[in-house]
C-alpha positions as CSV (number, residue, x, y, z in Angstrom):
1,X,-1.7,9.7,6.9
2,X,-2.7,11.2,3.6
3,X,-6.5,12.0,3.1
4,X,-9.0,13.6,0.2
5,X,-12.0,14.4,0.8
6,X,-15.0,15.3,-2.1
7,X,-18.7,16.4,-1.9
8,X,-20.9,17.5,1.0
9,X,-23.0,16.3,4.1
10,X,-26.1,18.5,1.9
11,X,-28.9,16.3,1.2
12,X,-28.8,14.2,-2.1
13,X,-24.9,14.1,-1.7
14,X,-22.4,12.4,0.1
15,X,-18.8,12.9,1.9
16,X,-16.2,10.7,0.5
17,X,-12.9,11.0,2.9
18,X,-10.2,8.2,1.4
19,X,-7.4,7.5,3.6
20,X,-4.1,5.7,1.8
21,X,-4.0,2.0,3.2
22,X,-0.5,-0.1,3.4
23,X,0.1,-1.8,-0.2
24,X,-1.6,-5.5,0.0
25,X,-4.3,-4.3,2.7
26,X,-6.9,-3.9,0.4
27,X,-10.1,-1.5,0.1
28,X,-12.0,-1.2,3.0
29,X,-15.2,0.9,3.7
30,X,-16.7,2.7,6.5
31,X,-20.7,4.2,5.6
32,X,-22.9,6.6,8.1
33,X,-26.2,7.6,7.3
34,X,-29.9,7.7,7.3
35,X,-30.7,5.2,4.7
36,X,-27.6,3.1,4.9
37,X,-29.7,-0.4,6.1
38,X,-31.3,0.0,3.0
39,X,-29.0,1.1,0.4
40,X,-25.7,-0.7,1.9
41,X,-25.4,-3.2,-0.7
42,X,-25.7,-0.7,-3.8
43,X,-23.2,1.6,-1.9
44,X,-20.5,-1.1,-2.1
45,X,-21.0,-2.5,-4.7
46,X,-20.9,1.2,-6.8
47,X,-17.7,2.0,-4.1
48,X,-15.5,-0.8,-5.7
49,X,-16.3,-0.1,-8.4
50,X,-14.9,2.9,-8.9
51,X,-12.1,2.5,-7.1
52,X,-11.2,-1.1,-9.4
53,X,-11.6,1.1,-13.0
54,X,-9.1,3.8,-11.5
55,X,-6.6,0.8,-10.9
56,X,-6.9,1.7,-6.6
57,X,-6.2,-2.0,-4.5
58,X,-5.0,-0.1,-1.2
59,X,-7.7,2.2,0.2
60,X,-9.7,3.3,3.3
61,X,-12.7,4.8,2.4
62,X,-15.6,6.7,4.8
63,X,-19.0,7.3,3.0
64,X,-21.3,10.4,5.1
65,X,-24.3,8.8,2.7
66,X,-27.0,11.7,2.6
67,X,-29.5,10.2,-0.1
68,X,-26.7,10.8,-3.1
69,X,-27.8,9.1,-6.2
70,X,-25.2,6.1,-7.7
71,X,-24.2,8.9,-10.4
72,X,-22.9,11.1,-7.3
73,X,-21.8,8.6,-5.5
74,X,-19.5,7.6,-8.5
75,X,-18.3,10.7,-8.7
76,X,-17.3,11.8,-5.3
77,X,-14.9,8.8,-4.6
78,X,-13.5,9.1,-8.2
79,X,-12.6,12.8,-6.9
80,X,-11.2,11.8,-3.7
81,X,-9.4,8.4,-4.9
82,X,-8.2,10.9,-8.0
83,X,-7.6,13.8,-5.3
84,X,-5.5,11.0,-2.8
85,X,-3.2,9.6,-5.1
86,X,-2.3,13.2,-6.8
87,X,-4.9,13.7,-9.4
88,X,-5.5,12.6,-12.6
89,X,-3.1,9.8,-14.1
């Protein structure tokens, strides 16, 4: 199975790992972390996102959340989706 991963399990940041997912099974994401109860919602919602402005249906995303920001958050699963399907289009 093809992976990417972006960022780091530092505090303030996050690992994104995305997985490629069968065409049709949609996006589907995993989260561990501290503050996850409490920032769950804004996670996801930022998450898909991202993924639906880079065009991604068919994903399997894990979130290490370490207190990242939405700004960083944004960023490191734009660079792993990017990074999955063979970088930039």
């Amino acid at each position: 199975m093809k992976t990417a991963q972006a960022g780091t399990l530092e505090s303030m940041d996050c690992l994104v790992t995305a997985s490629a997912a069968e065409r049709g099974k949609g996006i589907f994401i995993t989260m561990e972390g501290a503050n996850i109860a409490r920032f769950r919602d804004s996670i996801l919602k930022t998450a898909k996102a991202t993924l639906l402005e880079l065009g991604i249906k068919d994903v399997v995303l894990s979130i290490q959340f370490n207190g990242a920001n939405d700004v960083v958050l944004k960023a490191r699963v734009e660079a792993a989706a990017r990074t999955l399907m063979g970088g930039e289009e």
